[in-house]
TORTI-28715 format. One line per 4 residues: number of its first residue (from 1); their letters; for each residue x, y, z of N, C-alpha, C. Coordinates in pm, whole numbers. Layout:
BEGIN
NUM	a	X Y Z X Y Z X Y Z | ...
***
This chain:
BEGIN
1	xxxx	-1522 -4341 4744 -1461 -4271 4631 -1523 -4323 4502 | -1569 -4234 4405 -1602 -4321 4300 -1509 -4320 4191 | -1566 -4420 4079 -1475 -4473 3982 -1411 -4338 3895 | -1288 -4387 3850 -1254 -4256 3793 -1311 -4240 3599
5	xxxx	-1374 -4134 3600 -1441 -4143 3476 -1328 -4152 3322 | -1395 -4221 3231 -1330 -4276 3124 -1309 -4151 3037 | -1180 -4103 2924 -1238 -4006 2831 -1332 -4013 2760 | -1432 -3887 2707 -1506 -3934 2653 -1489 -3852 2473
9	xxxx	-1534 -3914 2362 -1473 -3874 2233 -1568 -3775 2189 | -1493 -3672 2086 -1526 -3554 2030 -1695 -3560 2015 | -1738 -3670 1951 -1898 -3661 1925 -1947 -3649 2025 | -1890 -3648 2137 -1992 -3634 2281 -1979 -3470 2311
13	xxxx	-1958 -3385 2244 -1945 -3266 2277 -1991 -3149 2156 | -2061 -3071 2170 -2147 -2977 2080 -2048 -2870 2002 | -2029 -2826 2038 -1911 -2663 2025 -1778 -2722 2068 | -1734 -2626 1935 -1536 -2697 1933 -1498 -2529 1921
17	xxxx	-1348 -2554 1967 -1263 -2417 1941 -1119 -2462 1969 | -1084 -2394 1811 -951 -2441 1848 -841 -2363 1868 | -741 -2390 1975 -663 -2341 2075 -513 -2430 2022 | -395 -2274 1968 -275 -2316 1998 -201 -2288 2077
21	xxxx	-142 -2417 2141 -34 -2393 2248 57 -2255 2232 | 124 -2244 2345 205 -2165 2357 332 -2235 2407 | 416 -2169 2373 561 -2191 2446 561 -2204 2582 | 488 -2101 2639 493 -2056 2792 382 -2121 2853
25	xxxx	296 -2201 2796 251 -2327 2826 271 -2437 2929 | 425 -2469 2865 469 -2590 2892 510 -2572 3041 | 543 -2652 3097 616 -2640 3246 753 -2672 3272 | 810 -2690 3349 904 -2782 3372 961 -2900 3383
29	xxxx	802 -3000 3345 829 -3110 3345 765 -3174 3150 | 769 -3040 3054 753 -3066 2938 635 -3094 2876 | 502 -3079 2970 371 -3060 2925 305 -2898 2961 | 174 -2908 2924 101 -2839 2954 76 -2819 3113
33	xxxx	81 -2683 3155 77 -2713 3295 -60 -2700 3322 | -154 -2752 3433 -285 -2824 3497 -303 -2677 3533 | -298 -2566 3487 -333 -2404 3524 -424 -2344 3410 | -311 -2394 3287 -361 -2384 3144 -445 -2399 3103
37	xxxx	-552 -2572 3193 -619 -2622 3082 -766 -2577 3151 | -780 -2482 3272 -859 -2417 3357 -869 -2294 3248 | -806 -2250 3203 -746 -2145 3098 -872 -2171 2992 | -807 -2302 2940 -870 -2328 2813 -1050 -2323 2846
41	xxxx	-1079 -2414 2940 -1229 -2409 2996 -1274 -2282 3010 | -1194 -2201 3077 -1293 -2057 3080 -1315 -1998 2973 | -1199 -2008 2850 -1197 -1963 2678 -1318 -2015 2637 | -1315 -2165 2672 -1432 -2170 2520 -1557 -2136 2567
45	xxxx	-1603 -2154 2698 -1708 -2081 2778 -1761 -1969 2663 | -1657 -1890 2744 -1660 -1715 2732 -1685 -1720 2575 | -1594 -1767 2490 -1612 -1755 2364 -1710 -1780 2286 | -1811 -1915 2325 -1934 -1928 2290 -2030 -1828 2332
49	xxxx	-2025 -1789 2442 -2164 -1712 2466 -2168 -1597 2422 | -2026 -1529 2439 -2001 -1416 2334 -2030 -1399 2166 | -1992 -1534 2109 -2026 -1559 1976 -2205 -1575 1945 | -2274 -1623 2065 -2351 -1682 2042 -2493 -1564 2055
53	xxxx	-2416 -1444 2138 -2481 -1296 2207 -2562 -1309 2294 | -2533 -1389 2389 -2596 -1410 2571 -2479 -1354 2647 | -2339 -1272 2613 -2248 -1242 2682 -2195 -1142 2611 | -2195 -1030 2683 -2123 -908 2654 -2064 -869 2786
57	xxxx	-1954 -894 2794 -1862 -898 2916 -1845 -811 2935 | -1826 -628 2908 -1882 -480 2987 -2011 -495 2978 | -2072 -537 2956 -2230 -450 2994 -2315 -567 3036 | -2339 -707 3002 -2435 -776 3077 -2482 -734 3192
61	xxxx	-2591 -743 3238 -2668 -705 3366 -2641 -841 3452 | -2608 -975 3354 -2588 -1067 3440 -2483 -1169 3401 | -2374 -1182 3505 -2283 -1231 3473 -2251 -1380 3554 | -2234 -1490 3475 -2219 -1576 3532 -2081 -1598 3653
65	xxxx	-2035 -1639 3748 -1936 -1640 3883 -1902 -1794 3892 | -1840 -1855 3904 -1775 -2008 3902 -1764 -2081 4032 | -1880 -2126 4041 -1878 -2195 4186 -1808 -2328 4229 | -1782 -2375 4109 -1711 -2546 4109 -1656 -2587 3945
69	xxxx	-1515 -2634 3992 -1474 -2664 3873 -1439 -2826 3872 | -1372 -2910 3789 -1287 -3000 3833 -1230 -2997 3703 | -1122 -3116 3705 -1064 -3200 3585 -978 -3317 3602 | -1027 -3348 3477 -951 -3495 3509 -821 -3525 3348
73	xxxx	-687 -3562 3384 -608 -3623 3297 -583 -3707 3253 | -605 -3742 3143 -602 -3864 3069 -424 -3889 3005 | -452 -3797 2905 -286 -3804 2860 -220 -3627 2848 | -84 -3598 2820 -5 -3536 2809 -47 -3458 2675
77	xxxx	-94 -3303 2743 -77 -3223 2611 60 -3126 2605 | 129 -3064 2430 268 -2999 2492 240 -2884 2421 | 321 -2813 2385 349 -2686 2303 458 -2743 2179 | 432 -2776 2063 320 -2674 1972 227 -2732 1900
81	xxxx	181 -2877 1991 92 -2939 1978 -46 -2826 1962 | -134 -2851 1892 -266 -2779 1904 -349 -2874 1970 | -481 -2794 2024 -539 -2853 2089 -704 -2755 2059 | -770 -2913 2084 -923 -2833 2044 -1008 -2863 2179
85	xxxx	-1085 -2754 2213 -1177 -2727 2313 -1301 -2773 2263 | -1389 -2900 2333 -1517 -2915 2307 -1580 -2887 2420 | -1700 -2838 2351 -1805 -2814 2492 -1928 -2841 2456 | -1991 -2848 2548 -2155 -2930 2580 -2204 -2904 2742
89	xxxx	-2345 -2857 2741 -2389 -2849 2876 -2426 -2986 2981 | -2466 -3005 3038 -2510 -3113 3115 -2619 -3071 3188 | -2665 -2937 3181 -2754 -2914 3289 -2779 -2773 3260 | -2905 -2720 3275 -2945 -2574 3254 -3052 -2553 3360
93	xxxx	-3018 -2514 3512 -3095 -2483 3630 -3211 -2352 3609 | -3214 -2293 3656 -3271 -2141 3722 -3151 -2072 3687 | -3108 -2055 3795 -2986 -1952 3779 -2839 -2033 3721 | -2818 -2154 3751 -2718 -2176 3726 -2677 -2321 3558
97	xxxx	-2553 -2320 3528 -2532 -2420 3414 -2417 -2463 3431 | -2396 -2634 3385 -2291 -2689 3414 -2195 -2724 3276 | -2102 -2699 3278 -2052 -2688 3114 -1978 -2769 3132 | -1907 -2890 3052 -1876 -2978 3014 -1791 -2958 2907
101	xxxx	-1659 -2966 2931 -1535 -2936 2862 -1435 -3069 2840 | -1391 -3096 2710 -1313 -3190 2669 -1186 -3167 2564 | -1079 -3114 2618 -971 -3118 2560 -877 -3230 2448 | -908 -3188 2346 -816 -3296 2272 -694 -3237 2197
105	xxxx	-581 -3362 2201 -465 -3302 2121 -494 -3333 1959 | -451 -3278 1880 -419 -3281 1738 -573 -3346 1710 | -539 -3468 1629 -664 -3481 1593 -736 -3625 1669 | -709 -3627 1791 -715 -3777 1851 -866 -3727 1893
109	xxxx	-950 -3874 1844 -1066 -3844 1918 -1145 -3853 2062 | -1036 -3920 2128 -1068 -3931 2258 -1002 -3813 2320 | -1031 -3754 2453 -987 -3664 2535 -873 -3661 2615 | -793 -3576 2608 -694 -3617 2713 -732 -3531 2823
113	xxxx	-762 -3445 2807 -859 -3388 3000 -984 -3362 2938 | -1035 -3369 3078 -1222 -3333 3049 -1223 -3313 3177 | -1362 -3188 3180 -1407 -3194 3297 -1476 -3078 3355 | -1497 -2975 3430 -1658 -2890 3416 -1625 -2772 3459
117	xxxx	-1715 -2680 3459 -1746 -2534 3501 -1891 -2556 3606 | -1911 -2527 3675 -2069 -2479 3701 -2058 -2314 3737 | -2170 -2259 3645 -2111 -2084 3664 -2309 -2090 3741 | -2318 -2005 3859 -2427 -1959 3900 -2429 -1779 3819
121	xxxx	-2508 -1765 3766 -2550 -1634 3700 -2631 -1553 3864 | -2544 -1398 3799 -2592 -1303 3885 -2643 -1182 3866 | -2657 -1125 3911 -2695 -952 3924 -2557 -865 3903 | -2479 -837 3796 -2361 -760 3803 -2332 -699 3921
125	xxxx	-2445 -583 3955 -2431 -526 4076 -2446 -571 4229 | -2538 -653 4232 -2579 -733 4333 -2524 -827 4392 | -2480 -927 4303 -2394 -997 4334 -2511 -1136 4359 | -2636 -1121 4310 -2743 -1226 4391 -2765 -1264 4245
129	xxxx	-2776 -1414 4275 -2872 -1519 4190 -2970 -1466 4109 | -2999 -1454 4003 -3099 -1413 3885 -3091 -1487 3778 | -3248 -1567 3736 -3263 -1661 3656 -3183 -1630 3555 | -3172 -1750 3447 -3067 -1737 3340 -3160 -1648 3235
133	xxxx	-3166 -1505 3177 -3198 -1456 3045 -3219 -1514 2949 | -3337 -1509 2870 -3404 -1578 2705 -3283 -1623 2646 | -3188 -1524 2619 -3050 -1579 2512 -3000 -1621 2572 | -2959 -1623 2683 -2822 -1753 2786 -2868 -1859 2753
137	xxxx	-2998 -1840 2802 -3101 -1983 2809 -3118 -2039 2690 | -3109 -1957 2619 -3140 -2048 2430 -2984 -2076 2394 | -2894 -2015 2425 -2760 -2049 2380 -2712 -2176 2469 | -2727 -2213 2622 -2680 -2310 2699 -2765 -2428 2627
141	xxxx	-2976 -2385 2607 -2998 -2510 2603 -2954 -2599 2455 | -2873 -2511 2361 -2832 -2588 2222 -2719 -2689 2233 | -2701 -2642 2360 -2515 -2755 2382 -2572 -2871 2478 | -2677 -2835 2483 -2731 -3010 2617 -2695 -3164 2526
145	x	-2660 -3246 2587 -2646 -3344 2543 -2679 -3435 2627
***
């Protein structure tokens, strides 16, 4: 088993977006529920590449598919705490990129979850592996760290 990784702080991450809780957030045991913050990772994704114009979610010819996720908890986020989404790549393959997501509450600079996407890019129709496009590729490789 390996060691469990440390948070890591805001400067370790390229692209921020910031995300307020919701009411319907919280769970039953008074945090954020571990559904949410899968939530938040696919947001700032989507939201960068869209902002960035490597993603037009009707019409791309190629859409990235989510082959592996994880995360890890550090501390307790709630509602109506805000919370900011950082992101940074780790890796820009052929077809595929590993995105690197770090959740922080208010303004704390360490993370209270972090932890990844890997999306393999495809053929809308096909459903098959196709290298990453000039703009994916120029938009993923600005978040490498």
């Amino acid at each position: 088993m390996s060691a469990r990784p440390a948070p890591q702080p805001r400067a370790a991450y390229r692209h921020f977006l910031p995300i307020q809780t919701r009411w319907m957030d919280n769970d039953a045991y008074g945090h954020v529920n571990n559904v949410v913050y899968y939530a938040w990772f696919d947001t700032v994704v989507n939201e960068y590449l869209i902002r960035a114009g490597a993603l037009d979610i009707e019409r791309s010819a190629v859409v990235g598919l989510v082959v592996e996720t994880q995360c890890n908890y550090f501390s307790e986020l709630a509602f109506p705490q805000p919370v900011t989404a950082g992101l940074r790549v780790a890796r820009a393959g052929t077809s595929s990129v590993r995105y690197e997501i770090g959740l922080f509450g208010g303004e704390d600079d360490s993370a209270a979850a972090q932890g990844h996407f890997i999306h393999v890019y495809v053929d809308r129709a096909t459903r098959r592996p196709v290298p990453l496009p000039a703009p994916l590729r120029a938009a993923v490789e600005a978040l490498i760290s």
